[in-house]
C-alpha positions, -999 to +999 in steps of 0.1 A: +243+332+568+244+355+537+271+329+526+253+300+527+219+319+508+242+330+479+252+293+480+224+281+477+206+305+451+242+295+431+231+259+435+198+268+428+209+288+395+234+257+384+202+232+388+184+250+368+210+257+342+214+220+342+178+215+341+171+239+310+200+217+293+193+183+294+155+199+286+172+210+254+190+182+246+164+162+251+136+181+230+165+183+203+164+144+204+125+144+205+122+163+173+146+146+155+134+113+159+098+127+152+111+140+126+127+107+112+098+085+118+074+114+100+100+106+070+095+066+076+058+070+075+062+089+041+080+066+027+061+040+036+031+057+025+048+063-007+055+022-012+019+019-003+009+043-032+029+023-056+019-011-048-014-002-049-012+011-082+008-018-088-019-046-082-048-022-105-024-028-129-018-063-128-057-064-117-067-043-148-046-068-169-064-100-151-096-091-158-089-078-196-074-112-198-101-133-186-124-114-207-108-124-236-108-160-227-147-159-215-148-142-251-129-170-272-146-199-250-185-179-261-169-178-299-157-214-298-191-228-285-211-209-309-189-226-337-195-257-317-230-253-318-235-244-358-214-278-365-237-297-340-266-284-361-253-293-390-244-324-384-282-328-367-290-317-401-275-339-415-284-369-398-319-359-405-310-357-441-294-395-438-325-409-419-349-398-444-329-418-472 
């Protein structure tokens, strides 16, 4: 009977050997690939970051751009309107000879 208690207490032990391996080995793995996805979300993050600052860039750039044009268009119509006065003055001027 003593034979067949040590036997299984050595089964017992070898389980739990076993157990507190694959345990191991699997936390190991665990980590590791938390680990590696923590370093694809940082990278990613990091892409993120730079786009972003990409398109206020190119943003920045679009509005100082339209600007400019809303700008020339305000400048060319003003000059548009002092030769349509003039030439109202003008007419004026022929209409009274």
């Amino acid at each position: 009977m003593t034979e067949k208690v040590d036997k299984l207490i050595a089964d017992t032990i070898e389980f739990m050997e076993d157990d507190k391996n694959t345990y191991n080995v699997n936390t190991a793995t665990t980590n590791k690939a938390i680990q590696n996805i923590g370093a694809i979300f940082q990278a990613e993050k990091a892409n993120f970051a730079y786009l972003r600052e990409l398109f206020q860039s190119d943003h920045e750039a679009f509005q100082s751009s339209i600007a400019a044009k809303i700008t020339k268009l305000q400048e060319d119509l003003a000059t548009e309107n002092k030769i349509m006065d003039a030439l109202a003055i003008k007419e004026e001027k022929c209409k009274v000879l």
